[in-house]
C-alpha positions as CSV (number, residue, x, y, z in Angstrom):
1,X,65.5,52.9,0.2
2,X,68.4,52.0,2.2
3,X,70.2,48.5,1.3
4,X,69.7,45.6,3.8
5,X,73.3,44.5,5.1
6,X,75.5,43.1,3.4
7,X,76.0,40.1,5.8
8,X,75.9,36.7,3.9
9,X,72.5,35.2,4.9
10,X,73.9,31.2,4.3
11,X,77.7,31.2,5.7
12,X,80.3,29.3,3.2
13,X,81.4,26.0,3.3
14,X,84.9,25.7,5.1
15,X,87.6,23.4,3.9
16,X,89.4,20.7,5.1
17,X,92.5,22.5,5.3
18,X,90.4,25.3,6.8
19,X,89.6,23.3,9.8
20,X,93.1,22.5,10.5
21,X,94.4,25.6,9.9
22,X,91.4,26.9,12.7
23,X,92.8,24.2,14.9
24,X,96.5,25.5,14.2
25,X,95.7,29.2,15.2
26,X,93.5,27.4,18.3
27,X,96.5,25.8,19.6
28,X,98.7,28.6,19.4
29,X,96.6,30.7,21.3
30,X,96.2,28.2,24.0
31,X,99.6,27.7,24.2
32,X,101.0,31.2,24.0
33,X,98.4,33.3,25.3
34,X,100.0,36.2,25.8
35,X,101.8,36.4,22.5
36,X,100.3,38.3,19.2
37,X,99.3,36.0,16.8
38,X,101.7,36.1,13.6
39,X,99.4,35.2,10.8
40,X,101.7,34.9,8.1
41,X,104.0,32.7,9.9
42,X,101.5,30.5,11.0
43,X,100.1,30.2,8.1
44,X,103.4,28.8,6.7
45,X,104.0,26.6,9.3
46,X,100.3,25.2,8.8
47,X,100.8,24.6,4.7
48,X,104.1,22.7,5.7
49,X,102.6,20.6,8.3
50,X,99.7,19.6,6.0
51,X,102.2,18.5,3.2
52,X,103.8,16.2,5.3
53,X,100.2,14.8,7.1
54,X,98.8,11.1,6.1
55,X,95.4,10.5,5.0
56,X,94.6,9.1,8.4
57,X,95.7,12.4,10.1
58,X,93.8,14.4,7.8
59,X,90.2,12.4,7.7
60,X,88.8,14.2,11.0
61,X,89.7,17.6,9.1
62,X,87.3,16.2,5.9
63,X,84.7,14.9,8.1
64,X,84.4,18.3,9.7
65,X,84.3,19.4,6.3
66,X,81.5,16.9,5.5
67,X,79.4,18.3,8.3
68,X,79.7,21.5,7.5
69,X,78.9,20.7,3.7
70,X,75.6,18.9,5.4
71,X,74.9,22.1,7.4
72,X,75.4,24.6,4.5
73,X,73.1,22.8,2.5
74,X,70.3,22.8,5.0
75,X,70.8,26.8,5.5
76,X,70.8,27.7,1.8
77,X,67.4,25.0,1.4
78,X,66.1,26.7,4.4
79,X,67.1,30.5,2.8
80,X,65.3,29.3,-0.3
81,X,68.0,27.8,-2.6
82,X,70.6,28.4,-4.6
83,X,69.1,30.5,-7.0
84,X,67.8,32.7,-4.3
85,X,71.1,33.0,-3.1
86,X,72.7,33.8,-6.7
87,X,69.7,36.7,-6.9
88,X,70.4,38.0,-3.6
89,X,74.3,38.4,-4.6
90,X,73.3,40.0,-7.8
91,X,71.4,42.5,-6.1
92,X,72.4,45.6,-7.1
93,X,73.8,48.5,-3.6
94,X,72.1,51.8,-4.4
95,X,74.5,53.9,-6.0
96,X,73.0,57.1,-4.0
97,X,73.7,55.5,-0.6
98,X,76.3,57.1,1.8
99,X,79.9,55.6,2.6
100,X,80.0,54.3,5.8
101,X,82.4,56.3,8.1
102,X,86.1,55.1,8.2
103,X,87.9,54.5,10.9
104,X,91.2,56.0,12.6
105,X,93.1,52.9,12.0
106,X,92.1,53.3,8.3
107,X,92.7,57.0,7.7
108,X,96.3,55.9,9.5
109,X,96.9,52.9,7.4
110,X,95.9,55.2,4.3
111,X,98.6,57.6,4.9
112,X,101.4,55.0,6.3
113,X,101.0,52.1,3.3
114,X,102.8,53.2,0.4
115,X,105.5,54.0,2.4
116,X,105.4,50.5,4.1
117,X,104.8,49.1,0.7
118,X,107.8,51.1,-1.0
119,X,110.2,49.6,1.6
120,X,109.1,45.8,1.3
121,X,107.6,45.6,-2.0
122,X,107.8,41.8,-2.2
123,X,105.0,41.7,1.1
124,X,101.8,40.3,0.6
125,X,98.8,42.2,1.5
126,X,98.9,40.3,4.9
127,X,102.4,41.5,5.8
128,X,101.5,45.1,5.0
129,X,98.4,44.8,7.4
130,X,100.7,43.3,10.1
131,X,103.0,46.2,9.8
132,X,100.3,48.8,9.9
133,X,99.2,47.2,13.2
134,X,102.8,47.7,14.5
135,X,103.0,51.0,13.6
136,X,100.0,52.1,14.8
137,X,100.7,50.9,18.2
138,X,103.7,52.3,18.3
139,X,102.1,55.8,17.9
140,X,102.1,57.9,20.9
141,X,98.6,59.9,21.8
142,X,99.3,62.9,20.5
143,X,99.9,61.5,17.0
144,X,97.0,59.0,17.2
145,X,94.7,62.2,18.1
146,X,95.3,63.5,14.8
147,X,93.7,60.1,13.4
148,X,90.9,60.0,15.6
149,X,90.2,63.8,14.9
150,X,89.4,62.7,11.5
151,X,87.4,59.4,11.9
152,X,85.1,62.0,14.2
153,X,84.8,64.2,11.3
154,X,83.6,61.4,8.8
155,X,81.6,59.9,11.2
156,X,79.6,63.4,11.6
157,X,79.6,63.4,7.4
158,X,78.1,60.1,7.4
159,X,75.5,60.7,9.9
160,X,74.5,63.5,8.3
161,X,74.6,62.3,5.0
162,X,72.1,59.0,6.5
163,X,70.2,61.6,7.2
164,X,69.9,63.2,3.9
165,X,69.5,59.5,2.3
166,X,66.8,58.4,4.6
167,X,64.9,61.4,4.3
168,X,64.8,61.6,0.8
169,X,66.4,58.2,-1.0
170,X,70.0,60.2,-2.1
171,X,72.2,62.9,-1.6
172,X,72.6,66.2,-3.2
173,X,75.4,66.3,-5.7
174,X,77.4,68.2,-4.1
175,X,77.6,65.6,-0.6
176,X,78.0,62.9,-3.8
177,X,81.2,64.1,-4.9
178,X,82.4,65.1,-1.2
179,X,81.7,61.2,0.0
180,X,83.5,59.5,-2.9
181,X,86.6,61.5,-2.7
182,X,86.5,61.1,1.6
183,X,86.3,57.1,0.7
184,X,88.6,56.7,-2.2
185,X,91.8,55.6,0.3
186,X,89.5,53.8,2.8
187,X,88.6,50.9,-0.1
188,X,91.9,50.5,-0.7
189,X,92.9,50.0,2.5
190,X,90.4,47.7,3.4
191,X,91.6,45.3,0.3
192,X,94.7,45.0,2.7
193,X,92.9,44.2,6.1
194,X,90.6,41.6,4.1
195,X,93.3,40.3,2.7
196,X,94.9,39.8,5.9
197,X,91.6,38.2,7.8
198,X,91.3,35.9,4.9
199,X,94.9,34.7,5.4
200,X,94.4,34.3,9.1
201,X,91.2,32.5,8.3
202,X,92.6,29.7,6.0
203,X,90.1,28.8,3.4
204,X,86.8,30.3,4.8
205,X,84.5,30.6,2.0
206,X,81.4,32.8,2.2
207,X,78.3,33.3,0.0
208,X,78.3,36.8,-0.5
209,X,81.8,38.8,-0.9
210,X,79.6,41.8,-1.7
211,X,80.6,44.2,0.9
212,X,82.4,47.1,-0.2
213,X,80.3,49.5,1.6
214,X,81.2,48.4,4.8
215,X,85.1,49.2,4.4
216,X,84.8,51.8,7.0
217,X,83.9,49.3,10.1
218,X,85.7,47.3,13.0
C-alpha cells in the first residue's frame, strides 16, 4: 500500500523568538525587495537584537506565542490527541516504496558540496546551502542541461517504479538495489537544504520530522 504523505497533520508550536525572527525576515523583505535574502546573516542580526530587547519589547512576541500554543492545542484535540499524534509519528514508511525523484538542483548540489565544504570547512549547513544556490545560478545553460538531463532520467525511474509499487505493493530486487544507490547523495543533500529552511525559519517546530522520502522535492 502506498504511505499517506508525510505532511504533519497538527502544525508545531512556534516560539517567541520564532515570531520575531518571522517579523525580522518580514521587514527585510519589505524593505529591500529586490535584494536576496541572506539567512545566516539575518539570523545573527536577529539573536543580537533579541539579547539586547526588554521584556516589554518582547511580550507581543509571547502573546503570539500564547495563541499559537491555544491553536495547536485545539488542532491536535480536534486530530484526536496526543497519543494519536505520537502513533501516527511512529508509523512505520514501507520499506518497498520507491524514492521520490531528485531534483537538478540536488543532483548539482551532490556533485558541488564537498568541494564547497573542503574550502570552508568551519560553514554550517546553511552556509553550504547558500553557496550551492550561488553556484548554481552562476551556471550557464549548457552546464545546467547536464543536471536537468538527469533529474529527467530519475523522474522516468520513479514513475516507473510507482508503477511497479502500485501495481503490486514493491519492487523487484533488482529496481530495489538500482533506487537506493540513485538516492544515496540526494538524502544527504537534503540534510543541507533542511538545515538551511530551518535556519531561515527561526524556531519553527513541527509534529512530524518524518520525511525522508520526500528529499527529492521543491
Amino acid at each position: 500500500m502506498v504511505r499517506e504523505s508525510a505532511k504533519p497533520p497538527v502544525r508545531g508550536k512556534t516560539s517567541p523568538y520564532g515570531f520575531f525572527v518571522k517579523m525580522c525576515y518580514e521587514e527585510h523583505k519589505k524593505k529591500y525587495p529586490n535584494e536576496n535574502v541572506q539567512v545566516t546573516e539575518i539570523s545573527k542580526k536577529c539573536s543580537e537584537k533579541w539579547k539586547t530587547m526588554t521584556d516589554d519589547e518582547k511580550r507581543r512576541f509571547f502573546e503570539l506565542a500564547q495563541k499559537d500554543a491555544e491553536r495547536y492545542q485545539a488542532e491536535v484535540a480536534a486530530y484526536g490527541g496526543e497519543d494519536a499524534l505520537r502513533k501516527r509519528k511512529r508509523a512505520k514508511k514501507d520499506p518497498n516504496a520507491p524514492k521520490r525523484a531528485l531534483s537538478a538542483f540536488f543532483f548539482f548540489s551532490h556533485d558541488r558540496r564537498p568541494e564547497v565544504q573542503q574550502g570552508h570547512p568551519e560553514w554550517k549547513v546553511g552556509q553550504v546551502a547558500q553557496e550551492l544556490g550561488r553556484f548554481w545560478k552562476a551556471l550557464s545553460d549548457e552546464e545546467r542541461a547536464v543536471y536537468e538531463r538527469k533529474a529527467l532520467e530519475d523522474k522516468e525511474r520513479y514513475a516507473e517504479e510507482m508503477r511497479d509499487y502500485k501495481a503490486t505493493g514493491k519492487l523487484p530486487p533488482s529496481r530495489m538495489k538500482a533506487a537506493a544507490a540513485a538516492s544515496t547523495g540526494g538524502a544527504a543533500v537534503a540534510v543541507a537544504m533542511a538545515g538551511a529552511s530551518m535556519e531561515h525559519h527561526g524556531e519553527h517546530e513541527d509534529i512530524d520530522d518524518d520525511e525522508e522520502d520526500d528529499e527529492g522535492d521543491e
